[in-house]
N, C-alpha and C positions, 0 to 999 in steps of 0.2 A: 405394554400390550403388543402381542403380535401383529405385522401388519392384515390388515384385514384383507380376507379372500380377491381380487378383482379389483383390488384400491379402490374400495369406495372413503369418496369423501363428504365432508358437510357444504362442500360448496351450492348453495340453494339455485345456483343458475342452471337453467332450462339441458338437458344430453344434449347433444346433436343426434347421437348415435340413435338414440329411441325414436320409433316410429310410430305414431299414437293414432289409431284410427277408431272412430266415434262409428256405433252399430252397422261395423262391420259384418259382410255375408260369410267372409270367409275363412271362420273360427273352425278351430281343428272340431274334428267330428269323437264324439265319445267312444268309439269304437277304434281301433286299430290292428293291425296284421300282427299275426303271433301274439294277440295278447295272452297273459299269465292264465294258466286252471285257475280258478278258484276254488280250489282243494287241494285235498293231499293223499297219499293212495299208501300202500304197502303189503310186500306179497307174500306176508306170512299173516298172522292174527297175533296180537298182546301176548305178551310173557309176562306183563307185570301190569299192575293196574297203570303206573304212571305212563303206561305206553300206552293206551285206553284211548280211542277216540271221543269225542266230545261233541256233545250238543245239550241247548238248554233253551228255557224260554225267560230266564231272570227269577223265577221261583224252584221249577223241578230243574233239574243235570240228569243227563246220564254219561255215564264211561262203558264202551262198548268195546271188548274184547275181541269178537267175530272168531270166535272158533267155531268150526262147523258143528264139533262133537260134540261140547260142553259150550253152547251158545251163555256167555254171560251176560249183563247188562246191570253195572251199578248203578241203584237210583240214589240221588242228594234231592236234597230240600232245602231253601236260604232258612227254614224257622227252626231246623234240628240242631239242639245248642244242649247238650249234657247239664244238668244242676250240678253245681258242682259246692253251692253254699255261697258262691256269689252273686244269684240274684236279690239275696236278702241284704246285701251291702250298701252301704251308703256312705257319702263322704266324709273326710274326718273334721271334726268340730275344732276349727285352730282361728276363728275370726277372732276369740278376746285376746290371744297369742300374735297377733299379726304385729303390733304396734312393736313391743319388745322387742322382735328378729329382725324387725326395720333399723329401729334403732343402733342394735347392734352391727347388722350388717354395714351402715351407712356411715358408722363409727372403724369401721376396717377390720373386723373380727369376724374372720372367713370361714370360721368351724360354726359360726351362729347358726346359720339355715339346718345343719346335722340337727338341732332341737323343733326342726317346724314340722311337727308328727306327732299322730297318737297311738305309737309305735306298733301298728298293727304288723303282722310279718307279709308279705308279698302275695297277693292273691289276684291269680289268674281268673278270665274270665270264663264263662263259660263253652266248653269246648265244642265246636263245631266235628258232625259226626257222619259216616253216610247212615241213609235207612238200610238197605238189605241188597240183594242181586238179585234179579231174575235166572232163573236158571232153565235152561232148553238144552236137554240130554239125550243124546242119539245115537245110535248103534257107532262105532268107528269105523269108519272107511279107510281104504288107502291114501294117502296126499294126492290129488290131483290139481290141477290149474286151477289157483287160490289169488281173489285181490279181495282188500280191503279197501275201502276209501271214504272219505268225508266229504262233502258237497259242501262248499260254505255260503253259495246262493241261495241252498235249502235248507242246509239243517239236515240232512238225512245221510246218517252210515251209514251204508253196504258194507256187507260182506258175503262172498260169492266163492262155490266150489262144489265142481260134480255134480251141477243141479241142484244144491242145498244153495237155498239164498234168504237171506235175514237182512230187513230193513228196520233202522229205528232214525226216531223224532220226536223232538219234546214240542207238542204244539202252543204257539203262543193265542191260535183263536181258541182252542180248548182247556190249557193248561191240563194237559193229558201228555204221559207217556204212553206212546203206538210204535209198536213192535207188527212186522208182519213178516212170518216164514211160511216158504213155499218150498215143496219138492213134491216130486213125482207118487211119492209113497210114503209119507211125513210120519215117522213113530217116533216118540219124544214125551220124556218125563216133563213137566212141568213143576218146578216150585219156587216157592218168595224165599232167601236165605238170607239168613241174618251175620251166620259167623265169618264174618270177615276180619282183617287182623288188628288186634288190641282189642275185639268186643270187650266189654267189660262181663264179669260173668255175674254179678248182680243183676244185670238186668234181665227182667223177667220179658220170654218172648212167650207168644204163644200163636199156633197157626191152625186153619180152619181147609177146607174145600170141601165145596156143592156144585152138584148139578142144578142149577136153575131156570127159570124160565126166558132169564137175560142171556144165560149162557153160562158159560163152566168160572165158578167162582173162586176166584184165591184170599186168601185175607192171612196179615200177620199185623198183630197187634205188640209192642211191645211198650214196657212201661219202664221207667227208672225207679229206683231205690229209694223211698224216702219221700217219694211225690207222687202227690194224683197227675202227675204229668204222663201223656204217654203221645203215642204216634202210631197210627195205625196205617198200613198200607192194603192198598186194595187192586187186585187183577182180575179183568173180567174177559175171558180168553174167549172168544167165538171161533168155534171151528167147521171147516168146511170138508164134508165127506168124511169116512169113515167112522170109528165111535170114538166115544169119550167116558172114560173111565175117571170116576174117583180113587186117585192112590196115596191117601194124607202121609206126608202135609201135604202133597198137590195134588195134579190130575195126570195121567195119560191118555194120551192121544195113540190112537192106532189107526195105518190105511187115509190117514188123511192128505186132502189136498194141499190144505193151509190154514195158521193160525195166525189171527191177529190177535195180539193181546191188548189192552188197554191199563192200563196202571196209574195210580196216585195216589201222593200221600198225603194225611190231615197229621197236625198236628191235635191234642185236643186234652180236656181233663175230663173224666171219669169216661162211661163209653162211648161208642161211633156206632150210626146206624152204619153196618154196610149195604145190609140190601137194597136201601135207600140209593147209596152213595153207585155201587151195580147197577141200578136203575139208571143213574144219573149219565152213567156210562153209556147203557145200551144206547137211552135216546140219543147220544149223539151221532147214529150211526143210522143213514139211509135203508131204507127197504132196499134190497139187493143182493148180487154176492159178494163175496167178501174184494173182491179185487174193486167194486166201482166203490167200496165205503171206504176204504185204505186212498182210494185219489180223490175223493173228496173230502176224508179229511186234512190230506193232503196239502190241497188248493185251500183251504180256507187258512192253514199257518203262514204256507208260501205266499199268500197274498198278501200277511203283515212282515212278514221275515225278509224275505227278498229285496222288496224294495228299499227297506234300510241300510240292508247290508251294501249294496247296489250306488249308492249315494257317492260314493267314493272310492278311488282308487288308486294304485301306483304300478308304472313300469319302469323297469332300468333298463329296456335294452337286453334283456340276456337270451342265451341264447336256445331255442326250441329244445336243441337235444336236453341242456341241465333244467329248464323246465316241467320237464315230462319224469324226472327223474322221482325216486320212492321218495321219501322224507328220512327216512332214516340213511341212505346215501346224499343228501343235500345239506342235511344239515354238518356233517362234517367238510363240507367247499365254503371255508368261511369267507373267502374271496370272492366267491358266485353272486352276483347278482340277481340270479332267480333265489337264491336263500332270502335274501333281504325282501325281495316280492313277495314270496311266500307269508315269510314272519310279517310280511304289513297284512295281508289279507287273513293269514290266522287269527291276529292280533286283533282285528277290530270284530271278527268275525268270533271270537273268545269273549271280547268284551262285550259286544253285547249279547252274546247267549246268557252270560254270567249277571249282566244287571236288569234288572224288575221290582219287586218289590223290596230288593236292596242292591244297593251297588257292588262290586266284585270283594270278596275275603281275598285272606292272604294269599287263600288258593282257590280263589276265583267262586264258583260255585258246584267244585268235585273235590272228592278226598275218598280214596277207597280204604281208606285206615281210619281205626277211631281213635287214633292216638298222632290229632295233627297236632303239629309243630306250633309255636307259638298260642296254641287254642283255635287257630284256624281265624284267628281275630279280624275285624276292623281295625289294623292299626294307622291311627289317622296321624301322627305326626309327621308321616312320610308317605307310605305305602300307597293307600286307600287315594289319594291326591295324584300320584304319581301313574297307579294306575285308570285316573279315570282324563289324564292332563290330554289325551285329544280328542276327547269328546264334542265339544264346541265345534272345534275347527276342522272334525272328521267326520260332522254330520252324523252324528249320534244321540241327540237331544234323548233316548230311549234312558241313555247313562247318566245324564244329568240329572233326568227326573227319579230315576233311581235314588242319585248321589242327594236330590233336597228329600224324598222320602225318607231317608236315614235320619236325617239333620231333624225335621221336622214331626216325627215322630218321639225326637227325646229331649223338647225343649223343656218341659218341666223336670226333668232331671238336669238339666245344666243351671235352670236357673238355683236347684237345690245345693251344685257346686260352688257357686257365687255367693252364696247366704252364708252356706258352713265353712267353707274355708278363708276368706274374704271379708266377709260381711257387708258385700255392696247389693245392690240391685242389680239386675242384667242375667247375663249369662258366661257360662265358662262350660268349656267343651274337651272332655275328658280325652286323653291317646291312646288309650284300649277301649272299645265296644263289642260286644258279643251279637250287635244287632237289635237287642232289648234295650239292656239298662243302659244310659248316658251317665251315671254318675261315676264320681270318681272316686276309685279304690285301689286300683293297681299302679302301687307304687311304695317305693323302698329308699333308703340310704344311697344307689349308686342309679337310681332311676326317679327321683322326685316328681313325678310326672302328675302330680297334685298343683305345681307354681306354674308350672306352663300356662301360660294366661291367654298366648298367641293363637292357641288353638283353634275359634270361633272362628278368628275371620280366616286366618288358613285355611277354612275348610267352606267359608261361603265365598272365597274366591274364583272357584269354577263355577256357582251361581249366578254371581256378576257378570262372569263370562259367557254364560249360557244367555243370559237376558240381555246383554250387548249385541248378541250374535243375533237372534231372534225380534227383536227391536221391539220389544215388550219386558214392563215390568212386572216381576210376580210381586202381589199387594205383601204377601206371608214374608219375601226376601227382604222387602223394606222394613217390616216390624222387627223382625230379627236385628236386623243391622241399627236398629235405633235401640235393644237390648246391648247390643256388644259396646255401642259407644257411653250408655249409662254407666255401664262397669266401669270403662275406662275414667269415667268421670267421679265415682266414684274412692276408685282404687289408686290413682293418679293424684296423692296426696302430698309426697315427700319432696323438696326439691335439693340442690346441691347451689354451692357457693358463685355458680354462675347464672343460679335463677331458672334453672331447668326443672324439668320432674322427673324425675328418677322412678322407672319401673323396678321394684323394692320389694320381694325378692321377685326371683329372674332366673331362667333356666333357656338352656340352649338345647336343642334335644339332637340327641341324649349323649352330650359331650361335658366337660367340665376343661374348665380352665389352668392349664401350667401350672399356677400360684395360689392356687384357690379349692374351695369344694365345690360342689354341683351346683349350689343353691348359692347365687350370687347378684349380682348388679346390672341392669341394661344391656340383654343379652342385643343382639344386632335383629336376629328374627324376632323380639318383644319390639323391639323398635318402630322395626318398621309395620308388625302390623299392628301397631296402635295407632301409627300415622294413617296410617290406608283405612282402617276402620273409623276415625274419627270421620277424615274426609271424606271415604264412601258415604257414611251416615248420612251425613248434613248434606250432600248431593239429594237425598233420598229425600231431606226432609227439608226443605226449603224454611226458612224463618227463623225464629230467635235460640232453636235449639242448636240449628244449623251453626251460626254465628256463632254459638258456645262454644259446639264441638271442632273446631277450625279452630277457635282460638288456641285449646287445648294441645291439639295436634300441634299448634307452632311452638310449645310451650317443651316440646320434646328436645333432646340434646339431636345432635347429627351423631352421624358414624361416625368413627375414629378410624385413622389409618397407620397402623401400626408401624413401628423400625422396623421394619422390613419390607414398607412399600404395600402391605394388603391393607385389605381391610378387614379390621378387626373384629372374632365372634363375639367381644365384650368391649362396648364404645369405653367402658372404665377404666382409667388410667391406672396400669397397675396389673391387668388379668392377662396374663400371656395367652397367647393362643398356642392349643394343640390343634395338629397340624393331619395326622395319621386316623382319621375315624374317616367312618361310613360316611356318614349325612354332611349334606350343607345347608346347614337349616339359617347361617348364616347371608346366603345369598339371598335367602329369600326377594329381599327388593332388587334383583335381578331376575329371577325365574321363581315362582309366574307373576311377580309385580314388575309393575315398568318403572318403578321408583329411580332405578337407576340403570340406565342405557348408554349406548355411547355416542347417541344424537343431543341430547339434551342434558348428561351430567357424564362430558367425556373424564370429567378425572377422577371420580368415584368410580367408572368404570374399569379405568387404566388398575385402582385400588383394587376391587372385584379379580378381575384375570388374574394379579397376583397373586392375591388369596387362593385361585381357581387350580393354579400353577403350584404354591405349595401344598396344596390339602392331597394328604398318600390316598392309596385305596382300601386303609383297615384288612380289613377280612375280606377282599375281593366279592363285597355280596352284591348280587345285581342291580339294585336299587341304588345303590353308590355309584355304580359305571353309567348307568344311564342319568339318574339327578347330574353327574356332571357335564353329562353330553347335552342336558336342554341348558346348562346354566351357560356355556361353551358356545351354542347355539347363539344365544339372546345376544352376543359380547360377540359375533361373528369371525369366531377361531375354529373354522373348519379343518383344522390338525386336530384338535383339540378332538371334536365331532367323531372323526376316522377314529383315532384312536380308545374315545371310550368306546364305538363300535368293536371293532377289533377285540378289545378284551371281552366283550361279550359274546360274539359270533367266533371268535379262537378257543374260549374257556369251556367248550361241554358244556353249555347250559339248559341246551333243549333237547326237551325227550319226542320221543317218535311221534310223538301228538301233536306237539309241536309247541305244548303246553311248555314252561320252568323250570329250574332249580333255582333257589334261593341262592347259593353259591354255584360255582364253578364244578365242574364234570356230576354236572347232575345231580348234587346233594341240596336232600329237602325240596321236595314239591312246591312250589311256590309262583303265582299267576305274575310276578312283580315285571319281569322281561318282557315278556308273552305280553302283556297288557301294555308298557311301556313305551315299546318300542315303536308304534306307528305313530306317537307324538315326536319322538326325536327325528325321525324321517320326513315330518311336517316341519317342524321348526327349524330345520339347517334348508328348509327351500323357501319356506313364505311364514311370516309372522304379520299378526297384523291386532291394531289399538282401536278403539274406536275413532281416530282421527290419524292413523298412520298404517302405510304398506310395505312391509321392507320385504322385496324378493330375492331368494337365492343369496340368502345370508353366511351361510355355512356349507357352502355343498361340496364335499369330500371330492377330492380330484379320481378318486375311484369311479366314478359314477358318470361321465363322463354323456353320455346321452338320457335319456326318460321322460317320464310325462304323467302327472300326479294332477288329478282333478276331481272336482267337486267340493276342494277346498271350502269353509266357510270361514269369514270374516266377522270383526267385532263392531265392524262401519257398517254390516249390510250388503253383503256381497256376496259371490260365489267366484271363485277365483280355478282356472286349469293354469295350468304350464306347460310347458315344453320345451327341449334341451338339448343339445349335440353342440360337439364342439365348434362349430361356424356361427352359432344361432342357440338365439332362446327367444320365447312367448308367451306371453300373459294374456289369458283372454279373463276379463273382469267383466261380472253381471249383475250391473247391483240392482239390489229389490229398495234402497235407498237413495234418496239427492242427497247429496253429501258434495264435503271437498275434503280433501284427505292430502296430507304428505307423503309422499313416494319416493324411495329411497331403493336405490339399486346400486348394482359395481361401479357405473360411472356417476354416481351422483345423486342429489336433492332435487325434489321439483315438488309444486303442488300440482291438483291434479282434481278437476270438477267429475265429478257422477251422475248420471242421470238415471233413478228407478227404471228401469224396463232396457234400456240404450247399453249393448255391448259395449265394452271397452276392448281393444284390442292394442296390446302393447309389441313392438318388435325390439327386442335388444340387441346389443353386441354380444359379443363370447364376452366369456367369464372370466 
């Protein structure tokens, strides 16, 4: 292993150098000189939807274009998911099969798992799609002085030019999209448009507009093919001065002052009242004119928006001039330090527009194409995890409770995954979700994604985290976790010549072994989360089940660490490891378990980095460069940190939104970065256990001064920093008594808390 950043070592005697002062007055203050916009601006309008600015409130999205001419405005939905014949799915029936493919596999016949199917052929889930654009059409003017911008305090695009000005915001106290444009003399077609690209032409749209007594009504209803499914959206435009014409499918506006529009979409089967739904609209909107109902709807989002977003922050140091700069000039300074500002305050400011009543898709919660990439999925063996991994510690509990609404909405389809494929009790947690169905279907010969067993507690591990952080337990996290360890108990039959049990079969996702097929033995991520998940359980459940499940958990083999010094993705003697893929699903008990650290299990750790050191970057896809920067992190290789930065912040990744690409120079729309990235910028400065503090673990010698606060902790705390090269500062404010191990450059110390009592830490340089 590298030496670590600052020589820290395990020697547990008291710094000298630290200066530890108990409810101190003199804690940096939340404010500071030249701090970061909290936005992004640009001085032309979208060429492409992916350039689209962004706001949502975790159920509607919009992408706002800002052309003055042709004002556009995509609306998303998290429930718009295309039929596509995989709601009717269900897992494949292989539990009287289980016994056979054990045997054989366990007998050393590595082509066995190729027979564990009921050869159905690969079926995706159901695609995520937008609903339609808004459309606002206006004489064309000549270009005059044009900005565009995004507020990420608010939530509210602008876009401004010549007196034409167009605001939009997805409100989280209405769940309403509000649009409000003003100019001097406002002529403009109005309509709801559905063809955007890949629509499918099966689907049946149909569009309506009235004059009513709520005001100038829009409606497009469209249905799919085959289904009483459909989705209706609804716009209820109030204008101020001049008239208002019906011109189907929309309205025009002539002589007016300004319109606000109001918009949403229902999902639903057979019809939607709209006029109802119009109604529902108008009341939300004060006796007035239209300027005091647009800032009162205003103040009532901004008053739950804000202060979440607000919770937390980061500065490096950069400098005012590249702060001020457009986004689309900053984001090619991969060396700027306002780039990396930006991308943290986009980033959580994304993430949680994007989670509500479900946590972030591939592509967060926008996609102006109905032909997204991968289905637009949940994919939870990586992704969906990876984008929600600094929620806890970024003061974002919004995301969390998104992320258990997901989990918690399709426990009886997992438990129907454990029955049919298995035959145990419990639950098993499928790696594609469409946001509906939890069952498991999608998977194939070179994706087995049916044996993946890991899944469950991979994905109530930001749960655990959430309710460490919060210092409450959710009663629903504890039942689940007492499901996941049945299974294990269960499924946890087979043992080997050492008396171990052998997870039988066994997939590493979604890699396969040198010597072997997919579907094989004791992958290292099965491993450890049946360790973690037994002994979460039995924490949860005090008593004799407890005592079972712990037993169990000891009854598991260890890692293996391979001739080559790592550690191995398959603890079995015999499965070589490939070295060249995306994921490290192997690391797992390094990032986000603390199974293996290098306070407490330095030679599994030393095993880890090497592994971390051989694994290529496959395909260069973003979720790889970052998985390796938090695992880099945790194992405090801050080269390691710079450099997956680096490829990420040098590769073209981010578009003018500041939104993703799946890969490198912008290919494939994709939230995985954008979401990502203000956990790795967390974790190379402060990590923290329910019983451990380790600061400035990984902090890249780029970065040389800043100050990152509102941190939260999984002891009960709220933690700032601050940093220049003479000096660094902890100021610690725990809502718990506690004593906590603390760990820094020079050293081990313990370290008493007292609920309500600052801690103020002064360090040496780093």
């Amino acid at each position: 292993m590298s030496e670590p950043a600052g020589g820290l070592t395990d020697d547990p005697a008291n710094d000298p150098t630290d200066d530890l002062v108990h409810g101190s007055t003199d804690a940096p203050a939340h404010g500071s000189p030249h701090a970061p916009v909290h936005g992004t601006w640009e001085p032309a309008p979208a060429a492409r939807w992916e350039d689209a600015f962004l706001s949502g409130n975790g159920r509607h999205g919009v992408m706002v274009f800002g052309d003055p001419n042709d004002d556009r405005v995509i609306v998303n939905h998290h429930s718009l998911v295309r039929p596509n014949g995989s709601e009717h799915a269900r897992p494949p029936e292989l539990a009287e099969r289980l016994k056979s493919v054990q045997d054989r596999l366990l007998a050393g016949d590595v082509d066995a798992g190729e027979d564990f199917t009921d050869g159905r052929p690969l079926l995706w889930v159901q695609p995520f799609h937008p609903a339609f654009q808004v459309r606002l059409r206006r004489a064309p003017r000549e270009p005059r002085a044009y900005r565009r911008e995004v507020d990420f305090t608010t939530g509210v695009v602008r876009a401004e030019c010549g007196g034409r000005c167009s605001e939009v915001f997805v409100s989280r106290a209405d769940d309403i999209i509000v649009q409000y444009v003003t100019e001097a003399d406002l002529t403009a077609d109005v309509t709801l448009d559905h063809r955007l690209p890949g629509v499918p032409s099966d689907v049946t749209v149909g569009h309506s507009s009235a004059l009513t007594a709520e005001g100038a009504l829009l409606t497009l209803r469209a249905r799919y093919p085959g289904s009483e499914r459909a989705y209706t959206g609804v716009t209820l435009a109030v204008v101020t001065g001049g008239r208002t014409l019906t011109a189907p499918p929309g309205i025009r506006v002539e002589g007016a002052r300004s319109v606000l529009l109001l918009t949403r979409v229902r999902r639903h089967e057979g019809e939607w009242d709209t006029l109802a739904e119009a109604r529902e609209l108008r009341a939300l909107l004060p006796e007035g004119d239209a300027d005091d109902a647009y800032d009162r709807l205003l103040a009532r989002h901004t008053a739950l928006h804000r202060s979440a977003y607000l919770r937390a922050g980061l500065e490096l140091g950069a400098e005012p001039a590249e702060r001020a700069l457009p986004g689309s000039e900053l984001v090619h300074r991969s060396k700027s330090p306002a780039l990396l500002e930006r991308l943290f305050a986009a980033g959580r400011y994304h993430l949680l527009s994007a989670a509500g009543m479900l946590p972030p898709r591939l592509t967060g919660l926008w996609t102006g194409d109905w032909d997204t990439a991968w289905s637009g999925a949940f994919t939870t063996d990586a992704n969906v995890n990876l984008q929600t991994a600094s929620a806890a510690a970024a003061a974002l509990p919004e995301v969390s409770e998104a992320h258990a609404a997901l989990i918690h909405g399709q426990l009886p389809h997992w438990r129907d995954n454990a029955r049919a494929i298995f035959g145990t009790r419990g639950v098993v947690a499928p790696a594609h979700t469409d946001g509906e169905s939890g069952h498991i279907y999608h998977l194939s010969c070179e994706y087995p994604l049916h044996v993946w067993t890991a899944g469950a507690d991979w994905l109530l591990k930001p749960l655990v985290d959430h309710d460490e952080t919060r210092g409450a337990r959710d009663p629903r996290l504890a039942a689940v976790l007492a499901e996941v360890a049945q299974f294990y108990e269960d499924f946890l039959t087979r043992t080997d010549e050492n008396g171990h049990v052998v997870i039988v079969p066994s997939y590493s996702p979604e890699n396969r072994p040198a010597t072997a097929r997919w579907i094989t033995l004791n992958a290292a991520m099965d491993l450890s989360a049946a360790r973690h998940a037994l002994r979460t359980a039995a924490d949860h459940h005090p008593g004799p089940d407890a005592e079972r499940w712990r037993a169990l958990a000891d009854r598991l083999p260890p890692h293996r660490v391979n001739a080559d010094g790592a550690l191995a993705e398959w603890a079995r003697p015999g499965l070589d490891d490939t070295y060249d893929h995306r994921h490290l699903s192997h690391l797992y008990g390094v990032w986000p378990l603390d199974e293996i650290n290098p306070y407490d299990t330095p030679e599994l750790a030393a095993a880890a980095h090497r592994a971390l050191a051989l694994r290529g970057a496959e395909n260069d896809s973003a979720h790889g460069h970052l998985h390796h920067a938090l695992v880099a992190a945790r194992l405090r290789d801050a080269q390691r940190v710079a450099g997956a930065l680096d490829n990420v912040l040098a590769g073209d990744f981010f578009h003018v939104s500041l939104m993703s690409g799946h890969y490198p120079n912008r290919h494939v729309y994709n939230a995985d970065a954008a979401h990502t990235l203000p956990a790795v910028l967390i974790e190379m400065l402060v990590h923290s256990t329910p019983d451990r503090l380790v600061l400035f673990p990984a902090l890249p010698t780029a970065y040389p001064s800043g100050r990152l606060h509102g941190i939260r902790t999984r002891f009960g705390a709220e933690v700032d920093l601050t940093w220049s090269p003479g000096e660094r500062t902890a100021v610690i404010r725990p809502t718990r008594t506690t004593r906590i191990d603390l760990r820094t450059s020079a050293g081990a110390r313990p370290l008493s808390l007292s609920a309500g009592e600052d801690c103020v830490l002064t360090l040496g340089p780093q």
